[in-house]
N, C-alpha and C positions, 0 to 999 in steps of 0.2 A: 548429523545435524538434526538437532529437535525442532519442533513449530510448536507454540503456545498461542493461548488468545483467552479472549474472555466475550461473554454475550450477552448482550440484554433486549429486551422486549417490551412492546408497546403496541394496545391497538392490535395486534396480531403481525404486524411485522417483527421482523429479529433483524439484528443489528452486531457484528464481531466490531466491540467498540476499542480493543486493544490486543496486538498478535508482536509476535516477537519470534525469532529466528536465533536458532542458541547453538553455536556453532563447538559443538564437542570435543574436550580434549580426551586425546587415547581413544577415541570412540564408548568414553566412559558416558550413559545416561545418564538421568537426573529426573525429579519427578517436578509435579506442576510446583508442589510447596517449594520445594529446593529452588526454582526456577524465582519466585517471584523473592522469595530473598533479594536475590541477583540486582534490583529494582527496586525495591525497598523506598529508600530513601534519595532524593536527590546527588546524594553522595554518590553513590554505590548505581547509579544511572550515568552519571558521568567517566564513574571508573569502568562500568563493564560496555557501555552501550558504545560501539564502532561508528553508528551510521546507521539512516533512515533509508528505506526505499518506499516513495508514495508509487502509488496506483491507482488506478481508477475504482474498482469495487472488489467486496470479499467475494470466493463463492468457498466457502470449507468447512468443513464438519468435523467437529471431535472424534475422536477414534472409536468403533463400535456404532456408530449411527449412521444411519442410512440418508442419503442426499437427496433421496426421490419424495422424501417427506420432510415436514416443518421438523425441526425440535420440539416444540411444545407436541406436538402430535405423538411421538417418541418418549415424553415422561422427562425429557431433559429438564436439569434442576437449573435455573438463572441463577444462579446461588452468588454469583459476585466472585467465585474464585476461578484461576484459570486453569482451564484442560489444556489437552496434550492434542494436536488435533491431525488429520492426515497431512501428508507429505504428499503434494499431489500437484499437476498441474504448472505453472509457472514454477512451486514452489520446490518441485524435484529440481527443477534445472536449476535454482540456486541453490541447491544442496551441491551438484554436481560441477558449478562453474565458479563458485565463491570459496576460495581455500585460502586465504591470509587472516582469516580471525579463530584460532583455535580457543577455548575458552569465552570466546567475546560472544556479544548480541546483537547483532541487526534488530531494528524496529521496524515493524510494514505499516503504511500507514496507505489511507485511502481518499480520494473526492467524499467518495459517498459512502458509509460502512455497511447499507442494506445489505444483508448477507443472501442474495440470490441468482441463480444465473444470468437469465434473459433479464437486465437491467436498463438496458441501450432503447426503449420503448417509446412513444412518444409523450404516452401518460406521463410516464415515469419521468421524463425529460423535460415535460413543461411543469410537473409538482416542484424538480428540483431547483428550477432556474425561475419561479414563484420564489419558491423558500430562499434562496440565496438572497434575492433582494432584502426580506427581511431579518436575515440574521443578524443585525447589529441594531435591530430593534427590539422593539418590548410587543411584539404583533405576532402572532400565534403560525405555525406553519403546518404545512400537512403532514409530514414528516417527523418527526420529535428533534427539534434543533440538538440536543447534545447529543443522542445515540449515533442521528444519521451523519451530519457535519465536522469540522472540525470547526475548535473554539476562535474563532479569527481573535476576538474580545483579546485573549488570552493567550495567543497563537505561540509554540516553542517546537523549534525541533532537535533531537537528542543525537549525540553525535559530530563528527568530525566533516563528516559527508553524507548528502544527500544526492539518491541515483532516482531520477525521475521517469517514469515507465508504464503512465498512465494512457498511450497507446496516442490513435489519430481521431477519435473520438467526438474530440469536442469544435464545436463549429460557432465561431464568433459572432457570424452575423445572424444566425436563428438565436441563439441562446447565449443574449450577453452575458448574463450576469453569472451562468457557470464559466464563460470565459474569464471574468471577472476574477471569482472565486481561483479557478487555477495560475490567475499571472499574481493574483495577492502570495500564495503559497509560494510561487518561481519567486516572487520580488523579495519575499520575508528570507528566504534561503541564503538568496545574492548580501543583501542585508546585515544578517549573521553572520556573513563573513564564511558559511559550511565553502566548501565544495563540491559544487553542484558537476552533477555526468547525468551524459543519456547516450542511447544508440540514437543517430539519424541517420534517412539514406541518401548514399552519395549522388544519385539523380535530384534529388529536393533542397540539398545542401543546410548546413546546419542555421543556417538564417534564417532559413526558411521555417528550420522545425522553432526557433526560436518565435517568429512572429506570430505562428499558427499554436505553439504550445501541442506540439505533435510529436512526442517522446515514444519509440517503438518498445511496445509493448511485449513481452519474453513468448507469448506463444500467439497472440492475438496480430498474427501478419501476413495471414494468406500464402502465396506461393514463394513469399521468402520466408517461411518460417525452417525451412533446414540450415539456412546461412546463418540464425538469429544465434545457437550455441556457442559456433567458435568468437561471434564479434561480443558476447556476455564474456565469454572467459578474457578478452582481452580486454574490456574496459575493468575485471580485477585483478589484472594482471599485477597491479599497480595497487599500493595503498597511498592516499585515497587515490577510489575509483577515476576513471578519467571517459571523457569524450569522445569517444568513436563512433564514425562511420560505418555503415551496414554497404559492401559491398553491390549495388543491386545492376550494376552496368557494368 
């Protein structure tokens, strides 16, 4: 499995505004240009692209660049084309748990596309849930509405199935309007007609994660994070993905 993306910048933040998951046949590579072929056209996005997995934020760096520094710090080129970027993190375990799309493409897509670790801040949390209220207006945000958001205006998701795994995160009653923001993406999905999955834990019950919009996130789960591998492999056990329980009782 390769990892593609693409990045842009504004103001000094950086933003992965589009990443993709390119699940190799023969174990044959491909480079970024061969990759975005694959994508091209509407056409050729509906013929390669399997299904979406949203998340809550990027944290990954193109191959050869170091994570403890900005890109722009580094000489990295915004050039509008996509790199090849590390294999890391969540993104190994869906290397190692997703095996039914040979040749095909997964899309990753995110809440927020701020490409940085420590995201989850308070600042950071009241800029975003400011900004969401104004997204379907014409009133300026602090964030740059198209790098860091998705286009509600506009909203499409690619694919057959959508696996949602943007973790326990988000809290309704402090921050409605990324509440908001995440049951538009759950409802647009339903919507489409996709097939929607996630993991929830059997103590919380899936209603639960339904009402809270609390989708378990592949490495972001504390002292169940050794049970999270085998319950990913079995929600791909299955094309499309399906809804499974996380053992935690």
């Amino acid at each position: 499995m390769q990892f593609f993306g693409k990045y842009e910048t504004r103001f000094d933040r950086e933003f992965l505004t589009s990443s993709y998951l390119y699940f190799n046949e023969d174990e044959k590579e491909i480079t970024p240009l061969e990759f975005e072929k694959l994508i091209k056209s509407h056409k050729d996005k509906k013929k390669n692209i399997a299904g979406t997995i949203f998340m809550y934020n990027p944290f990954y760096y193109p191959m050869g660049y170091d994570e403890k520094k900005k890109l722009c710090d580094q000489g990295f080129e915004f050039d509008d084309n996509f790199h090849e970027l590390k294999v890391e993190r969540e993104i190994t375990l869906f290397k190692q748990k997703i095996k039914n799309y040979p040749g095909k493409i997964v899309e990753v897509r995110y809440l927020f596309n701020l490409n940085i670790a420590n995201i989850n801040t308070s600042e950071l949390l009241m800029a975003f849930n400011e900004d969401i209220e104004k997204l379907n207006t014409n009133q300026l945000t602090i964030l740059d509405k198209q790098m860091c958001y998705q286009d509600i205006d506009n909203f499409n998701i690619n694919g057959k199935f959508v696996f949602l795994a943007w973790g326990n995160k988000i809290n309704k009653k402090e921050f409605v309007y990324i509440f908001d923001y995440a049951k538009f993406i759950y409802d647009k999905a339903i919507q489409m007609q996709k097939k929607v999955s996630f993991m929830f834990r059997k103590s919380l019950q899936q209603a639960y994660s339904l009402e809270n919009l609390h989708f378990i996130h592949p490495t972001d789960c504390g002292k169940l994070k050794s049970k999270v591998p085998n319950t990913l492999a079995k929600v791909f056990e299955e094309h499309p993905p399906k809804i499974t329980q996380l053992e935690d009782i």
